[in-house]
N, C-alpha and C positions, 0 to 999 in steps of 0.2 A: 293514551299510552305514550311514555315517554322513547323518544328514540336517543341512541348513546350520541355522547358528543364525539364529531369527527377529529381522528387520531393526528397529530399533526405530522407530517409525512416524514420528518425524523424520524418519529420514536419507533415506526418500522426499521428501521434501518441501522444494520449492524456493521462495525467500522475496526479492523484490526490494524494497531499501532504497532509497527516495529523500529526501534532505536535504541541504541548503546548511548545517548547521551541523557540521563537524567532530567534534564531543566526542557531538553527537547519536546522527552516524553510528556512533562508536567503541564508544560503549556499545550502541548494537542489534546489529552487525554481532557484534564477539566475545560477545554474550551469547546471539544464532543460533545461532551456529558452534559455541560450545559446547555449546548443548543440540541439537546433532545434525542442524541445519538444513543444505540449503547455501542460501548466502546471496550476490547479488547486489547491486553497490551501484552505485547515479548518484545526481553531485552534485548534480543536477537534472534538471530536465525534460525538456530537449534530452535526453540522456544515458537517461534512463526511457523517452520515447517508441520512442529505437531499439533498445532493450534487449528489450522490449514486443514490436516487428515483427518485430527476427531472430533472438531467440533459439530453438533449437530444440526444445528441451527444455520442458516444461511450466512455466509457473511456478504455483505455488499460491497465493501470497499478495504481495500488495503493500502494505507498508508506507512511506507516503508523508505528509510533511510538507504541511500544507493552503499556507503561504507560501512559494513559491521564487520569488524576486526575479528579472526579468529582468537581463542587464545592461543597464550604462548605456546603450548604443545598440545599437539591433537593428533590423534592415532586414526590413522587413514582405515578404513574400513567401508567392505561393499555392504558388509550386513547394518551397516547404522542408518536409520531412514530420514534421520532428521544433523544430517552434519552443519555444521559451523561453513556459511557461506554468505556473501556480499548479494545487496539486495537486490541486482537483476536474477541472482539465479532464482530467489524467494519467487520473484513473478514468473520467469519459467518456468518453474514447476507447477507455481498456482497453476498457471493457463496449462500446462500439460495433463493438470488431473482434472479441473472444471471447466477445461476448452473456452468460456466465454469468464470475463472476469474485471473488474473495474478496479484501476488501480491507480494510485499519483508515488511516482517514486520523488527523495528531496534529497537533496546534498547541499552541502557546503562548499564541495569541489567547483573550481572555476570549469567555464564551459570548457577550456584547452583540456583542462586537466580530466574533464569526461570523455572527451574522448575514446577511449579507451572502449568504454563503453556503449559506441553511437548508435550499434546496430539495434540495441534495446531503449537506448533514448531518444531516440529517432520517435518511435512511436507511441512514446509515454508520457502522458501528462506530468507535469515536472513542475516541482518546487523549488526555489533557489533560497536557502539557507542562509542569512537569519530570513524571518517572512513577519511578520503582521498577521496576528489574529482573521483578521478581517481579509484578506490575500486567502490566508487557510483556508476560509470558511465558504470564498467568492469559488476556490477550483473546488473543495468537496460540491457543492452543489453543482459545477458546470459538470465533475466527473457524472454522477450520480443521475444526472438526466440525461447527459451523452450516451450512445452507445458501447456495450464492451469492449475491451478489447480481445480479439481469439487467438487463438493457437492453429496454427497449420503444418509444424511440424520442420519448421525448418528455422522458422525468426518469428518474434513478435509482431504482429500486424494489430493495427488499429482501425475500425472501421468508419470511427469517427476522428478521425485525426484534425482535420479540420475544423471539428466543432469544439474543443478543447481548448484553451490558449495554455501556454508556458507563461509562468512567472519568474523573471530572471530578476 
C-alpha cells in the first residue's frame, strides 16, 4: 500500500502580501511561491482588510509594508469596512478579529523615522527595506515557528518577542 509523500511544510501554509510598491510586491510574492508558499497579494489596505474578513481559508502569515499611502481623496465613512489605512492599523485589526496572528511588518523608513510608530514596532517582527531574498525567507520561517502575536485590547503584544530577531 503506498503511503503519500509528506507535504513540505510550506505548502501548508498560507502568506498575505500587502504593498503599494510593485518591484516589492514582485520579489516577495515569486520568492513565496517558489519556496512552496501560497501567497496572497493586496496592493493595499482597502484590498488587505477584505482579504483578512472573507477569505476562507486560514491565512498564516501577513507580510505587510508599515507605509501604504491613502489616495489622494477618500471620503471618510463609519459604514466602509475596509478604508485606506497604514500598515500597523492592517495588524490591529487582523489581531482584533483573530486575537492570535503571525505577522512581519517592512519599511523603508529609518528607525527615527518609525518612531512614530513604536508602540506597534516594539512588538513586531520587522523587516528593514531593501532586504535580500534570503533575510525574507530566514524571518518568514523564524515568524512561522515563533509564537503569535495576540491582541489584548489595548496594544499589540508579542509572546514571543524574544524568539524573533529584527532585520535592520
Amino acid at each position: 500500500m503506498d503511503t503519500p509523500a509528506p507535504i513540505h511544510p510550506s505548502l501548508a501554509k498560507t502568506i498575505l502580501v500587502v504593498d503599494d510598491d510593485p518591484s516589492t510586491m514582485l520579489i516577495c510574492v515569486k520568492t513565496l511561491r517558489a519556496e512552496g508558499f501560497t501567497v496572497l497579494e493586496a496592493e493595499g489596505s482597502s484590498e488587505a482588510l477584505k482579504i483578512l474578513a472573507t477569505h476562507r481559508e486560514p491565512i498564516d502569515l501577513l507580510l505587510t509594508d508599515l507605509m501604504l499611502p491613502p489616495p489622494g481623496f477618500q471620503l471618510t465613512s463609519t459604514k466602509n469596512p475596509y478604508p485606506r489605512v497604514h500598515g500597523h492599523e492592517i495588524i490591529q485589526r487582523a489581531l482584533a478579529t483573530k486575537e492570535t496572528f503571525r505577522v512581519i511588518l517592512m519599511s523603508s523608513l529609518s528607525y527615527q523615522e518609525r518612531k512614530a510608530y513604536q508602540t506597534v514596532i516594539d512588538h513586531v517582527p520587522f523587516l528593514q527595506k531593501p532586504f535580500t531574498v534570503e533575510t525574507m525567507m530566514e524571518l518568514v520561517h523564524a515568524v512561522l515557528a515563533a509564537a503569535p502575536l495576540s491582541y489584548d485590547n489595548s496594544a499589540t503584544k508579542s509572546t514571543a518577542k524574544q524568539e524573533v530577531q529584527w532585520y535592520d
